[in-house]
PDB file of N, CA, C and O in Angstrom:
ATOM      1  N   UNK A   1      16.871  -3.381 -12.352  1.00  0.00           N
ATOM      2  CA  UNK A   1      17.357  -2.627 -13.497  1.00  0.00           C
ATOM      3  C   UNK A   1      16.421  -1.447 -13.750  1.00  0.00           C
ATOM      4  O   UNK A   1      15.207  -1.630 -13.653  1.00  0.00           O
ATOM      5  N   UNK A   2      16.987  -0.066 -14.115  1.00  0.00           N
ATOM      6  CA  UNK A   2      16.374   1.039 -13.921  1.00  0.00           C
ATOM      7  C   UNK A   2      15.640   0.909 -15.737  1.00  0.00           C
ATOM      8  O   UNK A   2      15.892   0.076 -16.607  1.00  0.00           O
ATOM      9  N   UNK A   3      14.848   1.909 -15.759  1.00  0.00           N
ATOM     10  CA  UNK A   3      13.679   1.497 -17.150  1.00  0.00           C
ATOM     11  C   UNK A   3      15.033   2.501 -17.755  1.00  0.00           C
ATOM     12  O   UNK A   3      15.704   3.363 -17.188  1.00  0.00           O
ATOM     13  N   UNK A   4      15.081   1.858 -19.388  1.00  0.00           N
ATOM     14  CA  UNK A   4      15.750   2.679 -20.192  1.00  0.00           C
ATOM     15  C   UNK A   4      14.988   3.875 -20.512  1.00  0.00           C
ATOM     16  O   UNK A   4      13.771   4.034 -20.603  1.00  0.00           O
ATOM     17  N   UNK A   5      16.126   4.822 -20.689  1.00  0.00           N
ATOM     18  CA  UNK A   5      15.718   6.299 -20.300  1.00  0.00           C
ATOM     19  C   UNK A   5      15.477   6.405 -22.470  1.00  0.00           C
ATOM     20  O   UNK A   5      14.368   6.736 -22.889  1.00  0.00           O
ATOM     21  N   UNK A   6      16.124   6.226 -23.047  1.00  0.00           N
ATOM     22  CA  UNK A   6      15.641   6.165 -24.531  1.00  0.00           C
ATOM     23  C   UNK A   6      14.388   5.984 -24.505  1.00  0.00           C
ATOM     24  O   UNK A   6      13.529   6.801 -24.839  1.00  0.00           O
ATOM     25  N   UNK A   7      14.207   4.728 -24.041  1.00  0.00           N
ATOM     26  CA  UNK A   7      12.400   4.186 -24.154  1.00  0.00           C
ATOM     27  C   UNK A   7      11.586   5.175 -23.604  1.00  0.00           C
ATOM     28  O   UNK A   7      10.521   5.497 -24.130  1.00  0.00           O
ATOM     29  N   UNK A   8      12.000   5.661 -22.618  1.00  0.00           N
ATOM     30  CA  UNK A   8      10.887   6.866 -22.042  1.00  0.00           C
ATOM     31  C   UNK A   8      10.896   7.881 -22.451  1.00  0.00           C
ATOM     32  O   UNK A   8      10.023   8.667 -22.083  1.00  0.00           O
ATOM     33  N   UNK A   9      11.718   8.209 -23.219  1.00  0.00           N
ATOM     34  CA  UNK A   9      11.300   9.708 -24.035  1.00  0.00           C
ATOM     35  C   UNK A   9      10.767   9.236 -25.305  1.00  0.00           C
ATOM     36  O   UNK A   9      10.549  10.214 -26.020  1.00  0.00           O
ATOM     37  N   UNK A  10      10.566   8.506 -25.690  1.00  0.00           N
ATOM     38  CA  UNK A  10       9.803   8.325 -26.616  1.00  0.00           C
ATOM     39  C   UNK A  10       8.171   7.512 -26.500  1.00  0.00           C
ATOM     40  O   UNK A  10       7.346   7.397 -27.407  1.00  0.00           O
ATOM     41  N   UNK A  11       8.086   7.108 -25.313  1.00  0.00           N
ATOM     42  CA  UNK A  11       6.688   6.841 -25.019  1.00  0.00           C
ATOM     43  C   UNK A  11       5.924   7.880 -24.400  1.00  0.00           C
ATOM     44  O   UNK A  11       6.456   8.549 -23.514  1.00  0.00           O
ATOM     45  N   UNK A  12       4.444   8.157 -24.843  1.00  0.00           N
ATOM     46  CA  UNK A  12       3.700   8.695 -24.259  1.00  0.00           C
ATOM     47  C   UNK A  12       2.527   8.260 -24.160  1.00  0.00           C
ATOM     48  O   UNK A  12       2.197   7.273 -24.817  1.00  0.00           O
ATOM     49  N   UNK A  13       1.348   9.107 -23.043  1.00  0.00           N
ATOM     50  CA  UNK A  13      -0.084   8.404 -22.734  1.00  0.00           C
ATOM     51  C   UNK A  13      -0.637   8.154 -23.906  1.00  0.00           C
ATOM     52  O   UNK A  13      -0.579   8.889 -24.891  1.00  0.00           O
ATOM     53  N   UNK A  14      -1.319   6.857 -23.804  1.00  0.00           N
ATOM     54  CA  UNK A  14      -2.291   6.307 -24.935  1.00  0.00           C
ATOM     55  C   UNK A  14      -3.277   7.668 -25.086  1.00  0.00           C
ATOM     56  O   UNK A  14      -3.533   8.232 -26.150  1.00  0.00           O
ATOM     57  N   UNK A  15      -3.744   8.035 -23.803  1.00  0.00           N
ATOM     58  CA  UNK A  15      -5.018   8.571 -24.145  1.00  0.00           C
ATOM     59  C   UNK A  15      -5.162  10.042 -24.378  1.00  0.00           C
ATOM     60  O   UNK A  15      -6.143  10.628 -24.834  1.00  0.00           O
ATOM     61  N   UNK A  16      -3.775  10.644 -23.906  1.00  0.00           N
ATOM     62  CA  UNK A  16      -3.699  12.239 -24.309  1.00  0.00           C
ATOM     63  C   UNK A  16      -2.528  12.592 -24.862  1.00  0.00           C
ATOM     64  O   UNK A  16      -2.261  13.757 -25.156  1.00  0.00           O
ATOM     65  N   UNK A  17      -1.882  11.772 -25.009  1.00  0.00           N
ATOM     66  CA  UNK A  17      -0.381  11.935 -25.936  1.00  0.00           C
ATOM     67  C   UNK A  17       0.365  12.717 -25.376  1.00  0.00           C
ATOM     68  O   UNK A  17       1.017  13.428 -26.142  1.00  0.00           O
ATOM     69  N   UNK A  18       0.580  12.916 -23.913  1.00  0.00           N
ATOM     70  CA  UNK A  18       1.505  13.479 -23.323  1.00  0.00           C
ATOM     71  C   UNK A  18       2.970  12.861 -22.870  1.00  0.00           C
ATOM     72  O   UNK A  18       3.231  11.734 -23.292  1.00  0.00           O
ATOM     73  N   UNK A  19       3.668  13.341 -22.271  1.00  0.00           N
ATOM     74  CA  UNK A  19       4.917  12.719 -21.828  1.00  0.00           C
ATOM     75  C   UNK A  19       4.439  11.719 -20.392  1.00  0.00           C
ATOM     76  O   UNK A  19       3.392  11.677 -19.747  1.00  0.00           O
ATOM     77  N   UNK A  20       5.364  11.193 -20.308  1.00  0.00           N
ATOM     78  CA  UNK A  20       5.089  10.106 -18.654  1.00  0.00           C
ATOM     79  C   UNK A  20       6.013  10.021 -18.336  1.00  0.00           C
ATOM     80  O   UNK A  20       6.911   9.725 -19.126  1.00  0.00           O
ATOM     81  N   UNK A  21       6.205  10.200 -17.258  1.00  0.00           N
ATOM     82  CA  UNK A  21       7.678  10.237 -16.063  1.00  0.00           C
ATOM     83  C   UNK A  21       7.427   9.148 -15.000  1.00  0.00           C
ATOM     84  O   UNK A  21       6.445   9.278 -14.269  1.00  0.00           O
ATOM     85  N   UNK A  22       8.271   8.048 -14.854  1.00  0.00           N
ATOM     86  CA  UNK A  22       8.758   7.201 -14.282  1.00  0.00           C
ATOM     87  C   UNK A  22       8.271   7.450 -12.585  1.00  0.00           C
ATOM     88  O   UNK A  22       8.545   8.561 -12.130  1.00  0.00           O
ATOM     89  N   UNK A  23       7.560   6.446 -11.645  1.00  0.00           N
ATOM     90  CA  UNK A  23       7.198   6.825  -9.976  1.00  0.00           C
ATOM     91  C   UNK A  23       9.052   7.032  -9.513  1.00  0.00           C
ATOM     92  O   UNK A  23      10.152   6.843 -10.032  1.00  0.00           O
ATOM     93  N   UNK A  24       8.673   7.359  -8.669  1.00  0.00           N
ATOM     94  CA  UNK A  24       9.909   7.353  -7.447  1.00  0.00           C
ATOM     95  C   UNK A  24      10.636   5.711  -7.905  1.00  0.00           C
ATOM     96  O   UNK A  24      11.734   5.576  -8.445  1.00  0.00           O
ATOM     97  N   UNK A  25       9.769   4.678  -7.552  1.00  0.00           N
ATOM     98  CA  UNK A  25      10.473   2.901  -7.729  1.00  0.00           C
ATOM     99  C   UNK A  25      10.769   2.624  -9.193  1.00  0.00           C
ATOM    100  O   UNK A  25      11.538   1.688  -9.413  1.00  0.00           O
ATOM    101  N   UNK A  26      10.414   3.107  -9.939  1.00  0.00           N
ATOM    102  CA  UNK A  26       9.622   3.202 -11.594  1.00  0.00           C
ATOM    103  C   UNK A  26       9.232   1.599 -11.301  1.00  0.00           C
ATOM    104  O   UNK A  26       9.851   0.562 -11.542  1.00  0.00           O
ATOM    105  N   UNK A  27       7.852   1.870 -10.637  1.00  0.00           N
ATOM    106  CA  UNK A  27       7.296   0.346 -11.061  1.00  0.00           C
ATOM    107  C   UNK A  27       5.547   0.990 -11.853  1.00  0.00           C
ATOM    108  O   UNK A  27       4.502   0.341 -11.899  1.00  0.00           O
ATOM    109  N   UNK A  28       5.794   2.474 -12.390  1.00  0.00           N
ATOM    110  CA  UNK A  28       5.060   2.957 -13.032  1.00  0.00           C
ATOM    111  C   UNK A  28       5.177   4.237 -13.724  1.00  0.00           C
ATOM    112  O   UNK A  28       5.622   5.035 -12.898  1.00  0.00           O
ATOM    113  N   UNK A  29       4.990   4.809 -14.840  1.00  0.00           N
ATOM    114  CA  UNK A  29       4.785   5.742 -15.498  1.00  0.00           C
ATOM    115  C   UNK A  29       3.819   6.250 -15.662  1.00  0.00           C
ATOM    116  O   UNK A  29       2.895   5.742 -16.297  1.00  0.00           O
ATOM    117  N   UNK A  30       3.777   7.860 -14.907  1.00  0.00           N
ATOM    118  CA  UNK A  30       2.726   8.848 -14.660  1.00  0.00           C
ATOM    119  C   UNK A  30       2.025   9.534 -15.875  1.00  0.00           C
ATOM    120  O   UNK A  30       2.870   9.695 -16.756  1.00  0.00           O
ATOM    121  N   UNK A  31       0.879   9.969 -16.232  1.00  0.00           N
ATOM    122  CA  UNK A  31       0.572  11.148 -16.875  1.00  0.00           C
ATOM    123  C   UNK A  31       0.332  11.876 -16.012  1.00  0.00           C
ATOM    124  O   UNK A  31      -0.576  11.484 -15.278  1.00  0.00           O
ATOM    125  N   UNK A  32       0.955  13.208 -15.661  1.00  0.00           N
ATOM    126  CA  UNK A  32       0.430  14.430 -15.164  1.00  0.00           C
ATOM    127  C   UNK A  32      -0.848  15.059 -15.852  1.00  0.00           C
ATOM    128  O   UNK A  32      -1.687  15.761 -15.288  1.00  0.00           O
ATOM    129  N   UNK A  33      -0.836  14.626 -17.331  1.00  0.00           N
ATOM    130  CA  UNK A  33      -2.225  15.338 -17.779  1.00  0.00           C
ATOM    131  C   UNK A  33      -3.635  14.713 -17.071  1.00  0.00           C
ATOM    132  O   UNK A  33      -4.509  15.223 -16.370  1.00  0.00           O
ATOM    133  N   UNK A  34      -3.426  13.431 -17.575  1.00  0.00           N
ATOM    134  CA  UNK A  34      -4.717  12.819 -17.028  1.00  0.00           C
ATOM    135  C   UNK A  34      -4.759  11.476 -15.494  1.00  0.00           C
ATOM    136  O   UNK A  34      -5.298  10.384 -15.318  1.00  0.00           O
ATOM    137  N   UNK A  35      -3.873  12.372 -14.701  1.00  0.00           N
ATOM    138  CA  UNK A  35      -3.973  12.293 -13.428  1.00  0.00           C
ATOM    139  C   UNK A  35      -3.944  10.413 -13.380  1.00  0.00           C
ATOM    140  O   UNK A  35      -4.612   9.773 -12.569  1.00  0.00           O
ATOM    141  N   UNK A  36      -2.997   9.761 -14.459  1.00  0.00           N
ATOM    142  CA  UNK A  36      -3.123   8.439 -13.998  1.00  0.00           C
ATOM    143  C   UNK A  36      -1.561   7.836 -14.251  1.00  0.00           C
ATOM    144  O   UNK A  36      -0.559   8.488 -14.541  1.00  0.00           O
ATOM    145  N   UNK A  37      -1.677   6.467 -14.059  1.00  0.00           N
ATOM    146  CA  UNK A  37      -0.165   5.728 -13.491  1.00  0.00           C
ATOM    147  C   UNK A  37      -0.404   4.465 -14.308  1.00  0.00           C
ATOM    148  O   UNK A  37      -1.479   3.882 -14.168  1.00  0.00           O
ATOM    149  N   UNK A  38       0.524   3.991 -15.159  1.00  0.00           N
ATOM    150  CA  UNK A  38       0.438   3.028 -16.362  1.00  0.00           C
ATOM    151  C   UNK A  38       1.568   2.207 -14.793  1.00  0.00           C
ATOM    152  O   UNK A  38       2.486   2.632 -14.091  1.00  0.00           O
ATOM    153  N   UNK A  39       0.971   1.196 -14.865  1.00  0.00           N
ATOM    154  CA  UNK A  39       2.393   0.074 -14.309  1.00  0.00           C
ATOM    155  C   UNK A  39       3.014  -0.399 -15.156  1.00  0.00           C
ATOM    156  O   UNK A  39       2.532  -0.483 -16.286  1.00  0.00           O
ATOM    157  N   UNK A  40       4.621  -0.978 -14.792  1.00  0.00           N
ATOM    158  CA  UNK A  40       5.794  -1.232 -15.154  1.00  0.00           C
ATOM    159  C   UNK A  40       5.565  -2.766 -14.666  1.00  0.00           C
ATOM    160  O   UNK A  40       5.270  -2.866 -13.475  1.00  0.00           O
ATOM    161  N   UNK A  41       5.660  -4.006 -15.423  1.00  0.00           N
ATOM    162  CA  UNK A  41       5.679  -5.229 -14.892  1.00  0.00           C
ATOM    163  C   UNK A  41       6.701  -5.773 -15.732  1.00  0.00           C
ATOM    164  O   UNK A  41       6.874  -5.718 -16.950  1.00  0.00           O
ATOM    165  N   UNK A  42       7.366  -6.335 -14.758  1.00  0.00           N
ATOM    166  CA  UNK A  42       8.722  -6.986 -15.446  1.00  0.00           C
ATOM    167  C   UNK A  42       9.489  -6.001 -16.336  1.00  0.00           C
ATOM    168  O   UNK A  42       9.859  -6.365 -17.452  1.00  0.00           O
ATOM    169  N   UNK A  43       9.623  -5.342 -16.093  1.00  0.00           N
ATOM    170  CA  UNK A  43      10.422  -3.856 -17.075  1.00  0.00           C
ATOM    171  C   UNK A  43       9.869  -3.505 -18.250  1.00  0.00           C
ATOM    172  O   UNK A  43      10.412  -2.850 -19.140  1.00  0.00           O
ATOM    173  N   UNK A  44       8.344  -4.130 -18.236  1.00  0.00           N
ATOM    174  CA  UNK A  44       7.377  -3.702 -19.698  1.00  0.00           C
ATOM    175  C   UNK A  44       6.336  -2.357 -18.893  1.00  0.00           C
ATOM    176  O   UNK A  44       5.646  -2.295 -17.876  1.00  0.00           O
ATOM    177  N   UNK A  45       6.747  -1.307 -20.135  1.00  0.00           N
ATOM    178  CA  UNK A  45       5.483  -0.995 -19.376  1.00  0.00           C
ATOM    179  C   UNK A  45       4.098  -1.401 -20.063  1.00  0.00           C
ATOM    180  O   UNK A  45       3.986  -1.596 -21.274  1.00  0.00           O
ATOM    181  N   UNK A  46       2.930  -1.517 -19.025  1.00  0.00           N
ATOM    182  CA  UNK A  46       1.504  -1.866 -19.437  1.00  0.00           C
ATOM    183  C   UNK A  46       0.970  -0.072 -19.813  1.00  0.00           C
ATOM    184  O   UNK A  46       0.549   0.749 -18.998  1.00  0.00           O
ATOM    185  N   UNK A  47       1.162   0.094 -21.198  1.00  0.00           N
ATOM    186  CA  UNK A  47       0.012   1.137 -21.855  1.00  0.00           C
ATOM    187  C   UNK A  47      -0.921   1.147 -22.425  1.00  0.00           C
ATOM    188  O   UNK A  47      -1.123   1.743 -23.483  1.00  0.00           O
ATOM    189  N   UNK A  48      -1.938   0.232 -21.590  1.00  0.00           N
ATOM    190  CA  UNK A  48      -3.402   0.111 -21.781  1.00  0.00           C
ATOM    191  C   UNK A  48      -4.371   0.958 -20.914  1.00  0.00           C
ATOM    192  O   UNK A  48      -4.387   0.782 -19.696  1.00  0.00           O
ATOM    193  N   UNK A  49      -5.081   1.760 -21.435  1.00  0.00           N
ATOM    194  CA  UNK A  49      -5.990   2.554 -20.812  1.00  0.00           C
ATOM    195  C   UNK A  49      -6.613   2.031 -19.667  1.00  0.00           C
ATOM    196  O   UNK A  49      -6.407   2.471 -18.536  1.00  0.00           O
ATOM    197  N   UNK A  50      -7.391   1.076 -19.940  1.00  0.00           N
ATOM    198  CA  UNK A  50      -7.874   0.083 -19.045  1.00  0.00           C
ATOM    199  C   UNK A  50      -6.909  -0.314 -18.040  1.00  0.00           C
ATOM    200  O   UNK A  50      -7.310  -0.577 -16.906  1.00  0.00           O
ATOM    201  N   UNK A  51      -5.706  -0.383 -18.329  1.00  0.00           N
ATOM    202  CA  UNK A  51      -4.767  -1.154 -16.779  1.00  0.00           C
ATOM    203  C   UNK A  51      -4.367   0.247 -16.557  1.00  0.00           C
ATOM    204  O   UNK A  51      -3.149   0.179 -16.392  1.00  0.00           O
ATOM    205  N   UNK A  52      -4.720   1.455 -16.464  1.00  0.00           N
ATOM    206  CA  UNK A  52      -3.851   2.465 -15.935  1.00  0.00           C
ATOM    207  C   UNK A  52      -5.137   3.241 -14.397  1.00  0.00           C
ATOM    208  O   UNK A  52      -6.335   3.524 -14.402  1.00  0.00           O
ATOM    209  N   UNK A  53      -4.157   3.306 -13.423  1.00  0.00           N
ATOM    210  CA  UNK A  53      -4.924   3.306 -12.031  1.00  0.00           C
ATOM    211  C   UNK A  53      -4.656   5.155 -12.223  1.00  0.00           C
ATOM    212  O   UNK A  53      -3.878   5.792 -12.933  1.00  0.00           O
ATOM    213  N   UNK A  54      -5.354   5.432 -11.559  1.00  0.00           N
ATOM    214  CA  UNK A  54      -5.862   6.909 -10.805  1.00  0.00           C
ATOM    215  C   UNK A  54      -4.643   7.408  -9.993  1.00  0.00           C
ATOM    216  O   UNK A  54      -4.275   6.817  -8.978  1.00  0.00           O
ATOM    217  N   UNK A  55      -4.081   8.420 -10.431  1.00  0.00           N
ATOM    218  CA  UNK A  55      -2.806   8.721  -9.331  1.00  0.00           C
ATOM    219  C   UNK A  55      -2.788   8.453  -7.980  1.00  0.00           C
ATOM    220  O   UNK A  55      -1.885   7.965  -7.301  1.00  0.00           O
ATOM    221  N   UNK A  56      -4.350   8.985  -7.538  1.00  0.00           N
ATOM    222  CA  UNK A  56      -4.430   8.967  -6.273  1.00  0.00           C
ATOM    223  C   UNK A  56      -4.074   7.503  -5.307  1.00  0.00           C
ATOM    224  O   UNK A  56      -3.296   7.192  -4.406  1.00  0.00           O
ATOM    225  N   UNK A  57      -5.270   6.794  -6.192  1.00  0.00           N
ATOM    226  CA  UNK A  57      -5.151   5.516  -5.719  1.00  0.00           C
ATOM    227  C   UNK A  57      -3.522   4.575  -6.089  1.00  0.00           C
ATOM    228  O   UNK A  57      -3.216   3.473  -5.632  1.00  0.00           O
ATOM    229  N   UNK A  58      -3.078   5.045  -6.603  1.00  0.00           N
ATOM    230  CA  UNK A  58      -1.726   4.427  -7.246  1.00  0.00           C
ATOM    231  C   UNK A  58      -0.788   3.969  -5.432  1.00  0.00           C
ATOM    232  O   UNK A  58      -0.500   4.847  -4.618  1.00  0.00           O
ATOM    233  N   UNK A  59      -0.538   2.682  -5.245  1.00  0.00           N
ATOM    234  CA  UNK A  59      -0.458   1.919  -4.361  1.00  0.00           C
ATOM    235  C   UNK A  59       1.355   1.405  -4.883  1.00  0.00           C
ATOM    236  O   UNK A  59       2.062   1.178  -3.901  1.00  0.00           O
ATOM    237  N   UNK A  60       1.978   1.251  -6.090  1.00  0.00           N
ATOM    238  CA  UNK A  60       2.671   0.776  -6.613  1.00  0.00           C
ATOM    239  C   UNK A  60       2.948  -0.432  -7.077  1.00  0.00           C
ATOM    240  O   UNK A  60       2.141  -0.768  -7.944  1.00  0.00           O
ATOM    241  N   UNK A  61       3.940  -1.392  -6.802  1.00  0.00           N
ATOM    242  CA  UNK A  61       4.196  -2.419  -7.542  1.00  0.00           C
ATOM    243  C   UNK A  61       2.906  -3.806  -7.508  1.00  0.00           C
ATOM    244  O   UNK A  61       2.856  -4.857  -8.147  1.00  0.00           O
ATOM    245  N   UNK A  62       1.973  -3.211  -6.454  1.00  0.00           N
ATOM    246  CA  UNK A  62       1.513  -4.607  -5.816  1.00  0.00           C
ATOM    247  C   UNK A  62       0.126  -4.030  -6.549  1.00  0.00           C
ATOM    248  O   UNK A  62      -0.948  -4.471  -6.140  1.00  0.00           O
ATOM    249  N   UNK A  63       0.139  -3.164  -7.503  1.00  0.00           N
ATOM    250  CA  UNK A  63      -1.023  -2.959  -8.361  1.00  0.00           C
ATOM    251  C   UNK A  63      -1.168  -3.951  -9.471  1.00  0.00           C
ATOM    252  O   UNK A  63      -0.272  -3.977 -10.315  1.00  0.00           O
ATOM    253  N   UNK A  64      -2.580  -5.096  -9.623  1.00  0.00           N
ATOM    254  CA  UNK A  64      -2.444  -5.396 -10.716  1.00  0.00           C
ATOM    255  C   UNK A  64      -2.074  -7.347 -10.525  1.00  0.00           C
ATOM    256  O   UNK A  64      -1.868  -8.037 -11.524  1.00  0.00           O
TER     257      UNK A  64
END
C-alpha cells in the first residue's frame, strides 16, 4: 500500500521543518535540506532524528 499522499503533505523534517518526499519504494522519506532519509516501517513513518540515516548511506527497507 502506497503512503497516503494527505499524510505527506503535511509532515515535515523534525529537524529543519522542511518538506520530505517519499524514496523511489517509499520505504523512506527524504529531506533534501538536511541530506537525510527518515524510514517508513510498516506504513509508519519513523520521525526521529536519531533513526534518520544519511542520504548517502540510505540502503532502503533493510535499514534499521
Amino acid at each position: 500500500m502506497a503512503l497516503n499522499k494527505e499524510l505527506l503533505e503535511l509532515l515535515a523534517c523534525p529537524k529543519c521543518k522542511k518538506s520530505l518526499q517519499p524514496t523511489e519504494n517509499e520505504d523512506g522519506l527524504v529531506c533534501s535540506e538536511c541530506k537525510a532519509v527518515y524510514p517508513v516501517k510498516e506504513e509508519i513513518p519513523i520521525l526521529l532524528i536519531e533513526e534518520a540515516v544519511r542520504l548517502d548511506q540510505w540502503t532502503g527497507s533493510s535499514v534499521g
